[in-house]
C-alpha positions in Angstrom: -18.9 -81.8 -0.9 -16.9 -79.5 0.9 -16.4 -79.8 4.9 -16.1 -76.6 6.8 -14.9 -77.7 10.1 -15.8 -75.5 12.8 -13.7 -75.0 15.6 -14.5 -73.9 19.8 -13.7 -70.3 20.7 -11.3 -70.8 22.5 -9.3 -73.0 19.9 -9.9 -69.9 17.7 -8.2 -67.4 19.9 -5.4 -69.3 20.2 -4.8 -69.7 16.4 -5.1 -65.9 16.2 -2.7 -65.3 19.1 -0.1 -67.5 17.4 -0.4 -65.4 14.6 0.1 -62.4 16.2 3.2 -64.1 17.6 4.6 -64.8 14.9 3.8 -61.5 13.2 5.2 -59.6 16.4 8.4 -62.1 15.8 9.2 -60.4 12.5 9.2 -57.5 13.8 11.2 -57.8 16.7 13.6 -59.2 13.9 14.3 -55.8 12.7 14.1 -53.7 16.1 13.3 -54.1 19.9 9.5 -53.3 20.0 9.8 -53.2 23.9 12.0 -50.3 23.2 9.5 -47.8 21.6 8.0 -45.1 23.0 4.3 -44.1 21.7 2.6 -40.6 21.4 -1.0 -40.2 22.6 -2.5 -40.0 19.9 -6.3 -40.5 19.3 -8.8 -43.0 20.5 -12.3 -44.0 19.8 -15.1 -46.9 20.2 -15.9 -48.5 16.9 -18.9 -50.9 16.0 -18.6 -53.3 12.9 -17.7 -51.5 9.7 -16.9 -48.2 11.7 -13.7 -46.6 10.3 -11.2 -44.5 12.6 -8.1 -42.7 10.8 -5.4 -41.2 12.2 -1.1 -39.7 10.5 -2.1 -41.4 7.3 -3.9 -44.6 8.3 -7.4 -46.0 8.3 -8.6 -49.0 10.7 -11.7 -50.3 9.7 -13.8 -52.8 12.2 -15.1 -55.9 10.2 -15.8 -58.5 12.4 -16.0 -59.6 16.1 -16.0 -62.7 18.2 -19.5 -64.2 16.8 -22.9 -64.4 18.6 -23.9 -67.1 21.5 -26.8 -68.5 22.6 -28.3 -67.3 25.6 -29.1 -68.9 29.0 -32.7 -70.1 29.2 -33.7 -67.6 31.8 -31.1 -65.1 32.0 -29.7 -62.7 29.4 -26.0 -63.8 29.3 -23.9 -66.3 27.4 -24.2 -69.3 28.1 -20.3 -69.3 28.8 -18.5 -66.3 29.1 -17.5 -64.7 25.6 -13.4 -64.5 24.8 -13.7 -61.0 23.2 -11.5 -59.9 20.2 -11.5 -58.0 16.9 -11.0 -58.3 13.3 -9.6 -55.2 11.3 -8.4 -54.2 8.2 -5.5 -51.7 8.0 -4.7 -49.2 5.5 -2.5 -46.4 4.9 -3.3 -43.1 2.2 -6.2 -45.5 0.9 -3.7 -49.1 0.2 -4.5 -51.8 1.9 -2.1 -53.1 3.9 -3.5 -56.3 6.1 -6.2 -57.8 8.4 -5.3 -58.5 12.1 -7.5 -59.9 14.6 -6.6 -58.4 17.9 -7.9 -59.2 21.7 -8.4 -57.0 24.9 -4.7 -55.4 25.1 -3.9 -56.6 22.1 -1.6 -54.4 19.4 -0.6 -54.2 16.0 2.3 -52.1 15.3 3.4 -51.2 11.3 6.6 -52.0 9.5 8.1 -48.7 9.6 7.5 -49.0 13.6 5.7 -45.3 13.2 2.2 -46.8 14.1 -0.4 -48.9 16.7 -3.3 -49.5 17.1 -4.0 -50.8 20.0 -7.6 -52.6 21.5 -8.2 -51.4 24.7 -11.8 -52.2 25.9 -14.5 -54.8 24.9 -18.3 -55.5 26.2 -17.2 -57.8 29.6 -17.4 -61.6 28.4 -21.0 -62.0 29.9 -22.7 -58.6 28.1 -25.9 -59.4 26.2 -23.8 -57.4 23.1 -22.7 -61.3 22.4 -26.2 -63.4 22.2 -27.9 -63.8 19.3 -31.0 -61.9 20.1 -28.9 -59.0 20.8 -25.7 -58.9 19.3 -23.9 -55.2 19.2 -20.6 -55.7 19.9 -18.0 -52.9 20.0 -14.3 -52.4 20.6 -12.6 -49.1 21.8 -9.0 -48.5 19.8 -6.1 -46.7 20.5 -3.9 -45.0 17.8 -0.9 -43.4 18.8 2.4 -42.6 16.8 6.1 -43.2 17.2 7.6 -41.0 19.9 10.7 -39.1 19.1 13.4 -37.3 21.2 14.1 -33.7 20.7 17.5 -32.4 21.9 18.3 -28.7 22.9 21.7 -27.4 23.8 22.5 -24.3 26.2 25.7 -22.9 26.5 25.5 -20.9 29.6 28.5 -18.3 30.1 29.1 -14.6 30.4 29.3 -12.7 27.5 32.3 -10.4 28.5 35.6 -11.4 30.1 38.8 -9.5 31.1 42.2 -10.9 30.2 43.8 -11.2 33.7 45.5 -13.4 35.9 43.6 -16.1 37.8 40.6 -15.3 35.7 38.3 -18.1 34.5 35.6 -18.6 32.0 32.7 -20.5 33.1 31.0 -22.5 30.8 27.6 -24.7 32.0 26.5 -27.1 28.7 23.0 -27.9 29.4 21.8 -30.7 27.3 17.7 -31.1 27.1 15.1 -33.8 25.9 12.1 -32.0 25.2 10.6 -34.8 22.9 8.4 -37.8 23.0 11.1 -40.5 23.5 14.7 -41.5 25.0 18.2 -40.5 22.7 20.5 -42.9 23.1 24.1 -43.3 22.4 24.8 -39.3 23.1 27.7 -38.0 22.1 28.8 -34.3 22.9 32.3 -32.4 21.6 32.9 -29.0 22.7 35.0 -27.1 20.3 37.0 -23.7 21.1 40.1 -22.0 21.2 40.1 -20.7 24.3 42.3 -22.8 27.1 41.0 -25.4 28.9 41.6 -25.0 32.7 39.2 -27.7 34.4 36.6 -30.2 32.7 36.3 -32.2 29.6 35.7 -31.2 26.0 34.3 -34.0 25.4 31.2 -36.4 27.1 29.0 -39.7 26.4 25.6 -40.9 27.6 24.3 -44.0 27.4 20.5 -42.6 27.3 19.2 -39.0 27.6 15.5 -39.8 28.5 12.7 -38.1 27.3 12.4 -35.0 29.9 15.6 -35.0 31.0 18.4 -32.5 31.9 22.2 -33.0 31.4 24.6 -29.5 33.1 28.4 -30.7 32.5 30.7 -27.6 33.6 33.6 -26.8 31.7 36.2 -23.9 33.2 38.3 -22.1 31.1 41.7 -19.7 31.7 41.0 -16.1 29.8 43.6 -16.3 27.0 45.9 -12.8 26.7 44.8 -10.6 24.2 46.4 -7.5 23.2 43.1 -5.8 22.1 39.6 -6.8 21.8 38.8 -10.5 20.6 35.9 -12.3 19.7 36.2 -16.2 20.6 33.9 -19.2 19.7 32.4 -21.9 21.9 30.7 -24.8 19.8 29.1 -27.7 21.3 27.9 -31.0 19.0 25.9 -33.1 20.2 24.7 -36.4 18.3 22.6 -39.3 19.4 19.7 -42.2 18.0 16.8 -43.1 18.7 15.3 -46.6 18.8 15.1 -46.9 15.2 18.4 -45.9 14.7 17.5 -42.7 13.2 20.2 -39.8 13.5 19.8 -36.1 15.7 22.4 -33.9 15.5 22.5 -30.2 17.3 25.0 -27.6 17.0 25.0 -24.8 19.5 27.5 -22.1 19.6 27.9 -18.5 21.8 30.4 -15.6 21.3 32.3 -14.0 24.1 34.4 -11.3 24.2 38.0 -11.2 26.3 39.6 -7.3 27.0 42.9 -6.4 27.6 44.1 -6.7 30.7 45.6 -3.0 30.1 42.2 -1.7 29.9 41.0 -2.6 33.4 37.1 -2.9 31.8 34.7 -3.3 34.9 32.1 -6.0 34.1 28.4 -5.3 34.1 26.2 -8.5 34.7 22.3 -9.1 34.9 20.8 -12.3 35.9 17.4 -13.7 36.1 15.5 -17.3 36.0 15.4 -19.1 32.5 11.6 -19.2 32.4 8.6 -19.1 35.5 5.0 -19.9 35.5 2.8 -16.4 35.5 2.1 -17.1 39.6 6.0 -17.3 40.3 7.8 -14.6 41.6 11.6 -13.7 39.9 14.6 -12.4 41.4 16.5 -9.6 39.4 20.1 -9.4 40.3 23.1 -6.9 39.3 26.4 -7.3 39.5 29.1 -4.2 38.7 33.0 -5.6 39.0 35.9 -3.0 39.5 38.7 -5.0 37.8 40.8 -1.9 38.7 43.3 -1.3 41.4 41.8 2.1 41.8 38.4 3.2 43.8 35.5 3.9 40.8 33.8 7.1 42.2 29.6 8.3 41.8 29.3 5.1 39.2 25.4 5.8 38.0 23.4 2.9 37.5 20.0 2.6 35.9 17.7 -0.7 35.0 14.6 -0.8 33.7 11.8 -3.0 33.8 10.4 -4.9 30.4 6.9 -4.8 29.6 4.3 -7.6 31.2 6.3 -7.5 34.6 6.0 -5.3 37.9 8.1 -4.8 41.0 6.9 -6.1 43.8 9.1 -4.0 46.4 9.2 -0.4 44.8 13.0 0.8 43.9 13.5 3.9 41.5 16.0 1.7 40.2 19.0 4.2 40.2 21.9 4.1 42.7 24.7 6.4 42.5 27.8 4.3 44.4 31.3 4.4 45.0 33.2 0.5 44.2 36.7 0.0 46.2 39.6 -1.2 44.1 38.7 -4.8 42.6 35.1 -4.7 44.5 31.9 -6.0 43.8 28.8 -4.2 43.9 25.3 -6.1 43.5 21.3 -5.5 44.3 18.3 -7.6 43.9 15.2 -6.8 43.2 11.8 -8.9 43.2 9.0 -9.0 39.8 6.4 -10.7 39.4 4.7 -11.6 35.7 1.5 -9.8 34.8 1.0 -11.8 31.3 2.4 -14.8 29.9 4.9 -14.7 27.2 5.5 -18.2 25.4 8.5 -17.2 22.8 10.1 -15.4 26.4 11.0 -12.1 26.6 14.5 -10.2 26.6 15.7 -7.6 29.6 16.9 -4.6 28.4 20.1 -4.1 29.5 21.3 -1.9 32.7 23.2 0.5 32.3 26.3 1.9 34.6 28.2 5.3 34.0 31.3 6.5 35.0 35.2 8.4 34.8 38.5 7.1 34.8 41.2 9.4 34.6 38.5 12.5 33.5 37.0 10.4 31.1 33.5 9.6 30.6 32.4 5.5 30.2 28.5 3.8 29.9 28.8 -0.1 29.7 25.8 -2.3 29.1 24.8 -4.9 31.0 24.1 -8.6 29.2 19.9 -9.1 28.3 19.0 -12.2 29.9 15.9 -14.0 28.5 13.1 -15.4 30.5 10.2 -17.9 29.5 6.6 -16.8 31.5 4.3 -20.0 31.1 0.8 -19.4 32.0 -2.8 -18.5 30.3 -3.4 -14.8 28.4 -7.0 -14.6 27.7 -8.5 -12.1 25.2 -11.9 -11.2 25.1 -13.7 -9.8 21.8 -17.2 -8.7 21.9 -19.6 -8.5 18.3 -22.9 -8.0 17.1 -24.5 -9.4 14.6 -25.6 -6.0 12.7 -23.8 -2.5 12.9 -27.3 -0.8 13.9 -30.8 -1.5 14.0 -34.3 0.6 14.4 -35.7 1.4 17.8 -36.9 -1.6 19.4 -35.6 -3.9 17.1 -33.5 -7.2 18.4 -29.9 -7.8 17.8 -27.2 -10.3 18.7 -24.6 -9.9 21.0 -21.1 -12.5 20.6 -18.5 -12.5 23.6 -15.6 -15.0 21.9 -12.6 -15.7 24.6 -9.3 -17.0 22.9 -6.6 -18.4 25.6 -3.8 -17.2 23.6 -0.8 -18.4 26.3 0.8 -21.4 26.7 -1.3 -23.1 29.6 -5.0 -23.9 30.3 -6.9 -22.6 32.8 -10.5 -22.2 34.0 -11.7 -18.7 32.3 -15.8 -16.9 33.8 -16.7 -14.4 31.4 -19.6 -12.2 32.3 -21.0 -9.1 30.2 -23.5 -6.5 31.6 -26.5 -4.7 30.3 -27.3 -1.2 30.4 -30.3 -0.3 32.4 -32.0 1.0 28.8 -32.0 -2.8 27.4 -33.4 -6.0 27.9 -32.3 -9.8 27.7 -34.7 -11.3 25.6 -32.9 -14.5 25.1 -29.3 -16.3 25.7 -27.2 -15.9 29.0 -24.6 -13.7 29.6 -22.5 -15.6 31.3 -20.3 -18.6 31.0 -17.6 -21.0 32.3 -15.0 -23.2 31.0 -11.6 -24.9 30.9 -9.6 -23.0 28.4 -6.8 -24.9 26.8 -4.2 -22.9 25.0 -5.2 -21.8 21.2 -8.9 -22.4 22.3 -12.0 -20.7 22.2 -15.3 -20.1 24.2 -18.1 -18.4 22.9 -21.9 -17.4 24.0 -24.7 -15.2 22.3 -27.5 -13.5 23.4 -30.1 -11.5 21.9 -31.2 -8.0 23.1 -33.7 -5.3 22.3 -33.8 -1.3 23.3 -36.0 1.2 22.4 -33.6 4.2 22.9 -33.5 6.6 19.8 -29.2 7.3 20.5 -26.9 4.7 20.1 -27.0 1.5 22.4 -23.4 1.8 24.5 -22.9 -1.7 25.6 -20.0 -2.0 28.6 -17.3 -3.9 28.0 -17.3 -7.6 28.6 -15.0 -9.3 32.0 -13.2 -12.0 32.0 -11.4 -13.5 35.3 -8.7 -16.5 35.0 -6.1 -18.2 37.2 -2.0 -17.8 36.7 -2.1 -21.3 36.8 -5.0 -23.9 35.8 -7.3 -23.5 38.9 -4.4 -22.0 41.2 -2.6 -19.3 41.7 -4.2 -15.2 41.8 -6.6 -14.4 39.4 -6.5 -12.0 36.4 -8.9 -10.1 34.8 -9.7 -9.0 30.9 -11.8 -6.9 29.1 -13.3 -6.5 25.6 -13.8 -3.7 24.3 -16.9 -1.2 24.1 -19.5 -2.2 21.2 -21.9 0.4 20.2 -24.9 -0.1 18.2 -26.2 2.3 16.0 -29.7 3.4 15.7 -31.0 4.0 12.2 -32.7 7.4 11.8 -36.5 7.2 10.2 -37.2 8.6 6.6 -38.7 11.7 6.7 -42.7 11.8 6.7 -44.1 14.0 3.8 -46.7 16.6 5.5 -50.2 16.7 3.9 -50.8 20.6 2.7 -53.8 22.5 2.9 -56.0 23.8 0.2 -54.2 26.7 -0.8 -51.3 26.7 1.3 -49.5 24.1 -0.3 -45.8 25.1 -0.6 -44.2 24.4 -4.1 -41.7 20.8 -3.5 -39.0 20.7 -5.9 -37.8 16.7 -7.4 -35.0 16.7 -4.9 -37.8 17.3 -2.1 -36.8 20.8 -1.0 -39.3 24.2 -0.9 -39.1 26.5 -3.5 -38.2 29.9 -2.6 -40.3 32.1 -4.3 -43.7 33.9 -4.4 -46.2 31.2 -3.4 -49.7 30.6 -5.2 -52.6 29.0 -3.9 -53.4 26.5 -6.1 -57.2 26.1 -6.4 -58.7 22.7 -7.7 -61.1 23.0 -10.3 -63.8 21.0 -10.4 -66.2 19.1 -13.1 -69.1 21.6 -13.8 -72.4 19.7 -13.2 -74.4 19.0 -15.8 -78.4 20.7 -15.6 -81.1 19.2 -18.1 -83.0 21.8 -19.7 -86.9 22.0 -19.2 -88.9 19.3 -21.2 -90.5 22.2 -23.1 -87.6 24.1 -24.0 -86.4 24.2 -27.2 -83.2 23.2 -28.0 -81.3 24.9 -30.9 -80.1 22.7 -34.0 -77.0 21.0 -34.3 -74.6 23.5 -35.1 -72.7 22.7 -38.7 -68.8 21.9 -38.3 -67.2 22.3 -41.7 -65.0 19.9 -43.3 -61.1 20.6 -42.7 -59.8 22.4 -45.8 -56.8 24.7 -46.5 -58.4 27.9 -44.6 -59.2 25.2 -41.8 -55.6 26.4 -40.2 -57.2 29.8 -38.9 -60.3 28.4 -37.4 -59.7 28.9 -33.5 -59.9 26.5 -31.1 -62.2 28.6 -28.6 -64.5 29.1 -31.7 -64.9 25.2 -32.5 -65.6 24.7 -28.2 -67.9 27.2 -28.0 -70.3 25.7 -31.1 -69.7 21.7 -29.3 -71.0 23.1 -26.0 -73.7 26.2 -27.3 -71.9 28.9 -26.0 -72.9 31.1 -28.9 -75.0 34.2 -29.0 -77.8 32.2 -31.2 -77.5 29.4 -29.0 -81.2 30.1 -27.6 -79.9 29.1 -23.8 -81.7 30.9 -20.8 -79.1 33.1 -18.8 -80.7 31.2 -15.8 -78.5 28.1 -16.7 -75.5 29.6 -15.0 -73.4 26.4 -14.8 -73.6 26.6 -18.5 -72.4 30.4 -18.4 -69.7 29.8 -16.2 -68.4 27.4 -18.4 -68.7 29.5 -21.8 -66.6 32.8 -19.7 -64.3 30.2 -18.8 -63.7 29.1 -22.5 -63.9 33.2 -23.8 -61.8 34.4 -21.1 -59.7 31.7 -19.7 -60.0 30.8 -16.1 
């Protein structure tokens, strides 16, 4: 006989926590499990036999801490439960293993790329452990490997002059935008262009997830004899906790001018990105590099698309710069619409002469990034027209097509000529970007034109639930109103006008058409005598002349010898109508 030996809770739990020790041992073998950094991911409450998936893996719940008897006159344990939970583990349909985890307890995969985590039980003392009324659950956490993202900025001006004392300088701004810490960063910068101040090249222990690196390199403007092109390259390599490998490569062009040439420089500068309630400062910068005054130097700038000025400026200026002078303005915009791949400035433009000849220069196009919500509104029906008092349904859809949420009210309207019948038009939400909201109503008119329905209004916040709010609209739906069949009029005796097959009148002389009727049929007098049945020969060859009229008029006794008083007149009338036609 076998013995199954059967061991106290508690003594359980701590059998499965040394396995998950030693399991969590092994792992730690191959990398610091401390050390990783975990996505979001999904979460969800599971009962027995419930299966959650999530980047390629399926956890399945098979079995919890098992049922306990109650207290006699209370509806909790008898001792408090020590919650956990069994679960089987697979990934793209292979089983992998069972774990058995507790409250807080994780399992993480081989690869390190995956955990599930448990993260809330029924309390120790729920009635979801007694016998009577066992329903235990267990709310999991999934979440993926985080992993750092690096982005490299070489910040510099695009145009230099080869003079004396003149520097080129170069801001290297190094950027984890991902889900988890680079470590062991290494950055070279790469160029021919003299090194004046700095390093070329720098090392970081850790670059944190979120964080921002500027180093500031100065160069000396090499002397060129005619326009040259030069190269700025920046590598930058790092790990992660895995010891898997990033490498970026940035690079930017500049352009160094003769000294002989005495090029002014033409600069525009704005903020790398804003949120849409921000305001942005616009400056220009015009540099005589000459040792001569630049007279009536025009200068025009222009404003992109989705942006407006806040304190009006024509901006155009007509100035005079002294000998090796500066000349700058600022101007303030502010976003109307969010643009999440950033936009460009055009450039500004300065004229001028030197020496009776005529010069435009462009300034540099600086990009800017404009977080914030852009809601558009669409409005449908569910049929292109209808007949007079007919329903139909109306559809407002809002799509948050920015880079931020924020809390969106639509409202639509009704014209005076139609009525609600069902449905609200009306609704509020929180609009997270690449979302939608959507409401219906139903309406009915009974106006013989086309139903003109106004647009719908939307109204939204820069930011979230702050900042001004800004308004869309859909656009105008009309619905059409299908025109009845024509009704066929009923004519008059005689007047009834000749209708072709296509359903138009006839032109033409028009004939009253008269209805003949039946003639009635009058018996004869009891003592009248009626004459014999007249004799209808046998068809023959001559039988092709006999005429029709003839043959009627011997079937019905219209013949001379038919012995018929003139007084039967219905008769008579019938007999012309056969000699003469009617």
């Amino acid at each position: 006989m076998i013995e199954i030996k059967k061991y106290p809770l508690a003594t359980k739990w701590v059998i499965v926590s040394v396995l998950l020790l030693l399991y969590f041992a092994n792992i730690a073998a191959a990398y610091d499990v401390n050390r990783i950094q975990w996505n979001d991911g999904i979460s969800g409450t599971l009962k027995r036999n419930e299966v959650i998936s999530f980047m390629g893996y399926s956890v399945k719940v098979v079995a919890f801490s098992s049922p306990v008897e109650s207290e006699r006159y209370k509806q909790i344990p008898i001792e408090p439960v020590e919650p956990f939970v069994s679960l089987n583990i697979s990934k793209n349909g292979s089983f992998l293993n069972t774990t058995s985890l507790g409250l807080g307890g994780s399992f993480i995969s081989s690869d390190g790329e995956f955990k599930v985590t448990a993260v809330e039980f029924p309390s120790g003392s729920s009635k979801d452990w007694l016998y009577e009324s066992y329903n235990p659950w267990v709310k999991l956490q999934l979440s993926s490997r985080g992993k750092p993202n690096l982005e490299v900025l070489i910040d510099t001006d695009d145009e230099y002059v080869s003079a004396t004392n003149t520097e080129i300088i170069v801001n290297v701004v190094l950027k984890n935008t991902g889900t988890a810490d680079l470590t062991n960063v290494n950055t070279e910068i790469n160029t021919e262009i003299p090194l004046l101040r700095g390093y070329l090249h720098f090392q970081y222990e850790t670059i944190s997830k979120g964080e921002e690196v500027t180093e500031t390199v100065v160069f000396s403007t090499p002397v060129v004899m005619e326009l040259k092109k030069y190269d700025i390259f920046v590598n930058t390599s790092g790990y992660d906790v895995m010891d898997d490998y990033y490498k970026k490569i940035q690079s930017k062009s500049i352009l160094i001018a003769p000294q002989t040439q005495q090029a002014p420089s033409f600069k525009k500068s704005t903020i790398a990105k804003m949120y849409l309630k921000d305001q942005m400062m616009v400056t220009l910068s015009f540099k005589n590099n000459a040792n001569y005054e630049l007279k009536n130097v025009s200068i025009t700038d222009s404003i992109p698309k989705g942006f407006k000025q806040l304190n009006y400026n024509p901006l155009r200026w007509v100035v005079t710069i002294p000998p090796n002078g500066e000349w700058y303005f600022r101007y303030l915009l502010k976003p109307t619409e969010a643009n999440g791949k950033g936009v460009s400035f055009p450039a500004a433009t300065a004229q001028f002469k030197i020496k009776k000849e005529f010069y435009s220069i462009l300034s540099n196009r600086p990009d800017t990034v404009v977080y914030g919500p852009k809601i558009e509104l669409t409005k449908l029906s569910n049929v292109p027209e209808i007949s007079p008092g007919d329903a139909v349904t109306i559809t407002v859809v809002a799509v948050n097509s920015g880079s931020t949420p924020s809390m969106v009210t639509v409202r639509d309207t009704l014209p005076p000529d139609v009525t609600l019948i069902s449905g609200t038009t009306s609704n509020e939400e929180y609009l997270e970007v690449n979302k939608d909201m959507k409401f219906s109503y139903t309406i009915r008119s009974n106006s013989d034109g086309p139903i003109r329905l106004p647009p719908a209004t939307a109204e939204y916040f820069e930011l979230g639930s702050t900042g001004a709010k800004v308004n869309a609209t859909s656009q105008e739906l009309q619905i059409g109103i299908q025109t009845p069949p024509p009704i066929e009029p009923t004519p008059l005796p005689g007047s009834e006008m000749p209708v072709n097959y296509t359903g138009e009148v006839s032109q033409g002389t028009v004939e009253p058409i008269v209805e003949i009727q039946p003639p009635e049929v009058i018996q004869p007098p009891e003592d009248m005598q009626l004459p014999e049945e007249p004799f209808i020969p046998e068809p023959g060859p001559e039988s092709h002349s006999i005429n029709a009229n003839a043959i009627l008029n011997l079937l019905m006794g219209c013949d001379n010898n038919s012995g018929i008083e003139p007084r039967i007149n219905a008769i008579s009338d019938v007999c012309r109508s056969v000699a003469y036609g009617p």
